[in-house]
C-alpha positions in Angstrom: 115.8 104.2 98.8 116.6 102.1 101.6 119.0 99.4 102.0 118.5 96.2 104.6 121.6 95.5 106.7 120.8 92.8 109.0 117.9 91.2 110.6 118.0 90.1 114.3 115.6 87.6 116.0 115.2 86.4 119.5 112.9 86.2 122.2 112.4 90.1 122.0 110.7 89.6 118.7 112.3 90.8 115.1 114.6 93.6 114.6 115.7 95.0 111.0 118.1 97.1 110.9 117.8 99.1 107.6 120.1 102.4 105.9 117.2 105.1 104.6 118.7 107.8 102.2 117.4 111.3 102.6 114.5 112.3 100.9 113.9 108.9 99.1 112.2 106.7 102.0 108.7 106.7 102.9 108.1 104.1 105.4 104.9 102.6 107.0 104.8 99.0 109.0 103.1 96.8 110.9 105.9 96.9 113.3 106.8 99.8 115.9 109.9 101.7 114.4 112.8 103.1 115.9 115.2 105.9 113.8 118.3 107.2 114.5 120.9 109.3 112.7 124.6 108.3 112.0 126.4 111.2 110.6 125.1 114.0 108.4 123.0 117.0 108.1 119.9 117.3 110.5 116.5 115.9 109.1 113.0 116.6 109.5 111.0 113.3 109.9 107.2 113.4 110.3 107.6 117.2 111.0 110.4 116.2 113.9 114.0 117.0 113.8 116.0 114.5 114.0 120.0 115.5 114.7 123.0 113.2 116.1 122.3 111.6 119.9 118.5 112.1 119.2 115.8 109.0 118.5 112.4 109.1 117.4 110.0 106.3 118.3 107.2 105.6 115.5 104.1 102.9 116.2 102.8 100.6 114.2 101.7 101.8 110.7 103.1 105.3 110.8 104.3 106.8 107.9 107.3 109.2 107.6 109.6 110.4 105.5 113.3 111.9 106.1 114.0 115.1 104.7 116.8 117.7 104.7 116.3 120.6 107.2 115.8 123.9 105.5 118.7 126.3 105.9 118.1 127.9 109.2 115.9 125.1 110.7 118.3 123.7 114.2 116.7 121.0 115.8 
């Protein structure tokens, strides 16, 4: 499930800025895509890890989904 927290527009185009949860957010668009992780465990997204200070870059219509790392897994 996702949540959507605010939308931004200017001359840079749109930006959403949207909460995933883990495991429950599959997400393809039309627009490049731009993740980053708050607080929490470490995911895997698209077969990536994805841990604090760390950002992953998607292009248009890729599809991903965040998942728990397995126990062991350090990004």
């Amino acid at each position: 499930m996702s949540q959507s927290i605010r939308v931004f527009d200017g001359r840079f185009g749109r930006l959403k800025l949207i909460e995933v949860k883990t495991g429950l957010a599959v997400a393809e668009s039309a627009e490049p895509q731009v993740l980053y992780k708050l607080h929490g465990a470490d995911l895997t997204v698209a077969g990536m890890n994805l841990a604090r200070e760390q950002i992953l870059f998607f292009n248009p219509g890729t599809a991903w989904e965040a998942k728990p790392q397995a126990d062991g897994e350090r990004s």
